[in-house]
C-alpha positions in Angstrom: 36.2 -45.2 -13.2 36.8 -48.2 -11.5 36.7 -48.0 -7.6 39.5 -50.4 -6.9 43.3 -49.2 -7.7 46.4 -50.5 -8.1 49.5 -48.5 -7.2 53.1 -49.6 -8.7 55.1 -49.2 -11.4 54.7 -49.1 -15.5 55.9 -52.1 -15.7 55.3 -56.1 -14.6 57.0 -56.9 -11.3 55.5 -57.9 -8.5 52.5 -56.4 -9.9 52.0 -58.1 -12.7 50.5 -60.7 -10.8 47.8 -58.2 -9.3 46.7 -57.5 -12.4 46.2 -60.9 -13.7 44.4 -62.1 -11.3 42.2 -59.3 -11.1 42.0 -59.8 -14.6 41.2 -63.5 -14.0 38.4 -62.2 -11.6 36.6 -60.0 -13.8 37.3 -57.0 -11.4 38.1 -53.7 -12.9 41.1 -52.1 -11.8 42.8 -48.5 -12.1 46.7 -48.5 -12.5 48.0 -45.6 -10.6 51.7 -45.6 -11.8 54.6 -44.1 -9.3 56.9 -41.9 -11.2 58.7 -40.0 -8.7 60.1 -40.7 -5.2 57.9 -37.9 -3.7 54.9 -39.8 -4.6 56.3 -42.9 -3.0 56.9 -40.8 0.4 53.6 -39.5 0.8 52.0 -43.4 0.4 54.7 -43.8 3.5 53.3 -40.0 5.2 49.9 -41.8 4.9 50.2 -44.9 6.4 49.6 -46.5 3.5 52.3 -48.5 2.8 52.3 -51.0 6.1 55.8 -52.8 5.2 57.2 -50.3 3.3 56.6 -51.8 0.1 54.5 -51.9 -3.4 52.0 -53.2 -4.7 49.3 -51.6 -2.9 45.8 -52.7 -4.1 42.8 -50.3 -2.8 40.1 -52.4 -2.3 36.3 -52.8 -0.7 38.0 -50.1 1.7 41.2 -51.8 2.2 44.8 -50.6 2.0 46.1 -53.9 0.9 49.8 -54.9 0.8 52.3 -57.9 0.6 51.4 -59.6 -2.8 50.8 -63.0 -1.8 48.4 -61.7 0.7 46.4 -59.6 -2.0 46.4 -62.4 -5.0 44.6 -64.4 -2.4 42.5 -62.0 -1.4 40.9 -61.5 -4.9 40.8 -65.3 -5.2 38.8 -65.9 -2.4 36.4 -62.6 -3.9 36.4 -64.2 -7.5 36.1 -67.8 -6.1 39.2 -69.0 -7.2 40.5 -70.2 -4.2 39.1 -73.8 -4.6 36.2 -75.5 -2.3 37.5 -76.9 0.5 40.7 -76.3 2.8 42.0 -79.2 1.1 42.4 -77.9 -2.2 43.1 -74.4 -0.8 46.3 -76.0 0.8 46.9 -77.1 -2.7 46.3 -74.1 -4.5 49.1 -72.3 -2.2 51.7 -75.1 -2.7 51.3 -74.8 -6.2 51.1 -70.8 -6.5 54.3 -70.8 -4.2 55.9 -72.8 -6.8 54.8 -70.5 -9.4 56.2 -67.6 -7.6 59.6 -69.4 -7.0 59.5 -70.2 -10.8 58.6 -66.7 -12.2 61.4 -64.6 -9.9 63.7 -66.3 -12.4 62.5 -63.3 -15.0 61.8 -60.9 -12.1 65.6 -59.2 -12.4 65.4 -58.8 -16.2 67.1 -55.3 -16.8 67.9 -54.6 -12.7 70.8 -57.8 -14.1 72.5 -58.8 -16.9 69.8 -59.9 -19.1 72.0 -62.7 -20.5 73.0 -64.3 -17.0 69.8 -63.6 -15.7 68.4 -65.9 -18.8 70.6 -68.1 -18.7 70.2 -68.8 -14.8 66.3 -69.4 -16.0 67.0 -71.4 -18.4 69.5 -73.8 -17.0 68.2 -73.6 -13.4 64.6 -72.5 -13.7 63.2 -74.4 -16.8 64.7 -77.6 -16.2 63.3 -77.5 -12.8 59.9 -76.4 -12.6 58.5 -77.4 -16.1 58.9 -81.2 -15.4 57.2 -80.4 -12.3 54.3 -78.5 -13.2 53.9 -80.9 -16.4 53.6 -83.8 -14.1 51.0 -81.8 -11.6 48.9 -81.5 -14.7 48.7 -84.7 -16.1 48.2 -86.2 -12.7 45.1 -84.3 -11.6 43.8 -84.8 -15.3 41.5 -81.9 -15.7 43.7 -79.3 -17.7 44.1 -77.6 -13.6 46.1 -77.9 -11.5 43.7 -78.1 -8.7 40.5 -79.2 -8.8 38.4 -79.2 -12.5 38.2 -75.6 -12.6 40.9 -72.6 -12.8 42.0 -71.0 -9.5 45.1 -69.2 -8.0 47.2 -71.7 -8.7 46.6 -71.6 -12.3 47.1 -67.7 -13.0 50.5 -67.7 -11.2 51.8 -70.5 -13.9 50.3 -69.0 -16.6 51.9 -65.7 -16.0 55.3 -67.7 -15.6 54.9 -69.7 -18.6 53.9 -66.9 -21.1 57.6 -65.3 -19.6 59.3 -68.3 -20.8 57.4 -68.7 -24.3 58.3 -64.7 -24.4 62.2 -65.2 -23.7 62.4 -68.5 -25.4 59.9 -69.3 -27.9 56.6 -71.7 -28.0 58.9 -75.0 -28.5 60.2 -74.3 -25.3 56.9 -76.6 -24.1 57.3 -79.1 -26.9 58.5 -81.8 -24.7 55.9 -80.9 -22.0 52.2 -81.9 -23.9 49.8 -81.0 -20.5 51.6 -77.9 -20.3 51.5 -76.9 -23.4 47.5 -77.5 -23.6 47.4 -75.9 -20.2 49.1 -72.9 -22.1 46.8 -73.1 -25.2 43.6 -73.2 -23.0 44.7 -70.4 -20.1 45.1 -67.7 -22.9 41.9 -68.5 -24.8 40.2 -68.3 -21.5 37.9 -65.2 -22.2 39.1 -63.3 -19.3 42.7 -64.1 -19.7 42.5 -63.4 -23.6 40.8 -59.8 -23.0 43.6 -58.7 -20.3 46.6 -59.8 -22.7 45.6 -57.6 -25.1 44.8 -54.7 -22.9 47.2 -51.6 -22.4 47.1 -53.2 -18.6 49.1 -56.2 -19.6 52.7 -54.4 -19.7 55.8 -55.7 -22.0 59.1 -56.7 -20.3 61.1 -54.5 -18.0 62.3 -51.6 -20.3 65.2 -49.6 -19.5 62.6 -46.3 -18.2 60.7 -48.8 -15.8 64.2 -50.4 -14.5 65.1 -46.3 -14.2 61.4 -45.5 -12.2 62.3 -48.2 -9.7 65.3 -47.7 -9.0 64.7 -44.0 -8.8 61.5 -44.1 -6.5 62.5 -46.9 -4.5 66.7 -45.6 -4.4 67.2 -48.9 -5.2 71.0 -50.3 -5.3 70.7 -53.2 -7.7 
């Protein structure tokens, strides 16, 4: 069994992004999956749970939380934090952006899943696909940072394969260097393995919208 563990929800989330870039890395991971609100309390009890707040990734001995803070921690261990502060400063403008773009599809089933959608659609897409389109063809290497994949990279795949999901593959038609970028990110061996691994969860079903707001006593 794999030594390093992941502890959230059945479900994608904030997580999500954990697991593809451990994924991306090549480091195997355990999903411990909370199911009731006891469980949640101990990981408080224990100190575990520094703000409060899931994901927690156990790792080389750390009790690791805030998500941002552990996707770059398993860049920098997989080496996919780029090779100089220069393009590390890119990397995190870029995965920032990916983050802004995905939370978009974050409050599928906690919303409306039309409005929600449709704010995506008419506020997210028209935004951030122009932009990342752009980013690509301007660095020229099928990355956006650099000539190999990092961070950066995993954070818009896992957006993009949200918006093929909710609105179909021609979505990208009018975007060409993002829709090679999407073509070569899931044939990337890693990448390819994970997505069709019971890790790699479905949309937010009614029972992992239920856990959340269950174990969390969340009000949304």
């Amino acid at each position: 069994m794999a030594t390093v563990r992941l502890i959230y929800f059945d479900g994608r989330g904030l997580g999500e992004g954990v697991r593809f870039m451990l994924a991306a890395c090549g480091i195997e991971f355990t999903d411990i999956m909370l199911e009731e609100r006891q469980e949640y309390e101990k990981l408080l009890e224990d100190g575990k749970l520094l703000f409060k707040q899931v994901p927690l990734l156990e790792i080389d001995g750390l009790e690791l939380v805030q998500t941002s803070a552990i996707v770059r921690y398993i860049a920098r261990k997989g080496g996919l934090y780029g090779h100089s502060n220069e393009e590390s400063a890119k990397i995190d403008m870029f995965y920032e952006g990916t983050r802004d773009f995905f939370s978009y599809f974050l409050k599928i089933g906690f919303q409306d899943p039309t409005e929600v959608l449709e704010r995506a659609k008419s506020k997210g897409l028209s935004r951030y696909l122009p932009i990342f389109d752009q980013a690509l063809k301007k660095n020229g290497t099928g990355f956006l940072v650099g000539s190999a994949m990092s961070l950066a990279d995993v954070g818009l795949i896992e957006a993009l394969l949200s918006v093929t999901e909710y609105f179909g593959e021609d979505t990208l038609s009018d975007y060409p260097s993002l829709k090679a970028f999407n073509t070569m990110m899931v044939s990337q061996e890693r990448i390819a393995a994970f997505l069709k691994s019971p890790q790699k969860k479905g949309g937010n079903t009614d029972a992992y919208v239920a856990t959340c707001r269950k174990v969390l006593e969340l009000d949304i």
